[in-house]
C-alpha positions, -999 to +999 in steps of 0.1 A: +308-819+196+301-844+170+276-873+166+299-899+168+338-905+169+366-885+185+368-848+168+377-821+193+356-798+176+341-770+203+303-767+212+293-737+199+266-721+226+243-698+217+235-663+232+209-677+251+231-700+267+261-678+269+240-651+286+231-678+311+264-690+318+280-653+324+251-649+346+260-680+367+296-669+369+290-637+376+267-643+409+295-670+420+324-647+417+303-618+435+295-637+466+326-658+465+349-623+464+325-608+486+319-633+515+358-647+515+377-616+508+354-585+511+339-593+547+300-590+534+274-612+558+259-638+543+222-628+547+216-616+508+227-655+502+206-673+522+180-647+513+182-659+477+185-697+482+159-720+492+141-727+520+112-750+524+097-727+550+102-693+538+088-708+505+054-716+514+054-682+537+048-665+501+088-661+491+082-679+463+111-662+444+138-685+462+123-712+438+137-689+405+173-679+425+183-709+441+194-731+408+218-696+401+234-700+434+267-722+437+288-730+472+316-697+471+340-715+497+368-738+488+370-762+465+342-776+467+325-741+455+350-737+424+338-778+414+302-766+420+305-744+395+327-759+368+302-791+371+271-764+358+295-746+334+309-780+321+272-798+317+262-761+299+289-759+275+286-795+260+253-812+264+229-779+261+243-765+229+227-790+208+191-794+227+187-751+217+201-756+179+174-781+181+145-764+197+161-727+201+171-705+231+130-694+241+122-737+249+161-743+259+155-711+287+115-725+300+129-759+300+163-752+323+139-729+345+109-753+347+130-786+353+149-769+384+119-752+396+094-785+397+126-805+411+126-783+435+092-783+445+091-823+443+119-823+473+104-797+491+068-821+486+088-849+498+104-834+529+073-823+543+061-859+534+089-873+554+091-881+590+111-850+603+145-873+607+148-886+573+141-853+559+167-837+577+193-860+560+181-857+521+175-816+522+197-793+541+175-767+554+190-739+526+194-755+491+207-744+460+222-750+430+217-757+392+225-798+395+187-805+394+190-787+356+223-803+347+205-837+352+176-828+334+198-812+305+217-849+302+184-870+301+173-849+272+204-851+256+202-885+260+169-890+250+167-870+218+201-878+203+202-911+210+229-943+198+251-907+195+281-900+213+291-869+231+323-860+239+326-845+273+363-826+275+368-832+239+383-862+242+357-884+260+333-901+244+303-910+260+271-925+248+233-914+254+227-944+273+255-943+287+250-908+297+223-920+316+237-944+332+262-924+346+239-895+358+220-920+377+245-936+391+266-910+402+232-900+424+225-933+433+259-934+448+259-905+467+226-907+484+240-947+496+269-926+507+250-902+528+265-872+511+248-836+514+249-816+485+238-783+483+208-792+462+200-815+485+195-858+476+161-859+458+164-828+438+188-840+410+162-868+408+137-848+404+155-830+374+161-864+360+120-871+358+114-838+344+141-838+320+126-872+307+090-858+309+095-823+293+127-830+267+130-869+266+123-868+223+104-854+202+079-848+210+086-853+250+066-879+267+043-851+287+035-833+252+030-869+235+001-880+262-017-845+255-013-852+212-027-887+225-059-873+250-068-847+226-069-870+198-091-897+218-114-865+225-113-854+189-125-895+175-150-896+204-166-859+195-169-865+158-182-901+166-211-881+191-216-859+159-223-889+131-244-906+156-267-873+161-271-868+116-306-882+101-315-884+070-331-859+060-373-865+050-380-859+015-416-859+022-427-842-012-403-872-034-386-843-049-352-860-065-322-836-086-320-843-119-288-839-142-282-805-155-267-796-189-283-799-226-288-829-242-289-836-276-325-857-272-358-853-256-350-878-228-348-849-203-378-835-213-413-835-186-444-850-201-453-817-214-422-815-237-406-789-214-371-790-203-366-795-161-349-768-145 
């Protein structure tokens, strides 16, 4: 990846993100092998994805698996998965040079998990017939992060160019346009991913909010409150300080020898 113009030089992950995208492969090809070839019941997978339901019934860990979880049938499921792979490899590799695999890792975890959250808000917000058609009633998959993962991108490096397959260039804004529009266009299509239709969205707000520059808008308005706090405690403090009385009219006099008697008390004594 370069910052602008057409090399085909590779990204160059790091272990963090390697780790994570072995991972990823590794649960696809497990349940893929074992649901189409070795005969294994699907209960472990809709154990592990999410459900709105089982979620607030205290399974909270479906909020931590789901974004790991691809489709394993068809297709479709091998395009699920080259879609997270192909977002990893060439967009993430730069956002953890920049802020290192520890904040790349909380950020990919806490943009999926809030997206999440924000569709399951939403559909139990929604009258019981539109919610049906933007959330399947098992979700999954990392799409929410991949969209969060471009906004950064797009945000921090921006008037750069990235180029997706090594031979694409696309800008940050355009970057965003695309991510966008690509959701806008399925949800007018009716289209039921995995993830569901608000999710992605939601990765797209909380990829702007937590890695939208530097520093990211949400960190930016706490520098801003805890400055106003800071001005308006030290201007409580100077308003409090008095004078001090100096009721006896004592006053501090230069120290040091001088060469004449103008330091000298009325009694011909130096002042100490």
């Amino acid at each position: 990846m370069q910052n602008s113009g057409f090399a085909l030089e590779l990204p160059r992950p790091g272990k963090a993100l390697m780790g994570l995208m072995l991972v990823i492969t590794a649960i696809w090809l497990t349940f893929a092998i074992g649901l189409n070839w070795g005969g294994a019941s699907p209960t472990l997978f809709l154990a592990l994805s999410g459900d709105t339901t089982a979620i607030l019934h205290g399974q909270v860990w479906r909020l931590v698996t789901a974004p790991l979880l691809h489709s394993p049938f068809g297709t479709e499921g091998v395009w699920h998965l080259l879609g997270t792979l192909i977002g990893l490899y060439f967009l993430a590799p730069r956002l953890e040079a920049l802020w290192g695999a520890a904040r790349t890792l909380r950020f990919i975890a806490l943009t999926s998990t809030l997206a999440y959250v924000l569709q399951m808000l939403s559909v139990l917000a929604l009258p019981a017939d539109t919610a049906a058609r933007v959330a399947p009633s098992h979700w999954f998959g990392f799409t929410p992060a991949a969209a969060a993962i471009a906004i950064a991108w797009a945000c921090t490096f921006k008037n750069q160019v990235v180029n997706l397959f090594m031979v694409l260039p696309v800008s940050s804004r355009t970057l965003i346009l695309v991510v966008i529009g690509f959701g806008l266009l399925r949800l007018a299509a009716a289209q039921m991913p995995p993830e569901g239709q608000l999710a992605p969205f939601g990765g797209m707000f909380f990829g702007w909010l937590l890695g939208g520059g530097s520093p990211p808008p949400l960190r930016r308005a706490w520098l801003k409150l805890r400055l106003g706090q800071l001005e308006r405690e030290e201007k409580r403090q100077n308003t409090r300080k008095k004078p001090r009385p100096n009721p006896g009219g004592l006053r501090v006099l230069p120290g040091g020898r001088a060469d004449d008697d103008d330091d000298k008390g009325p009694d011909g004594r130096w002042l100490n």
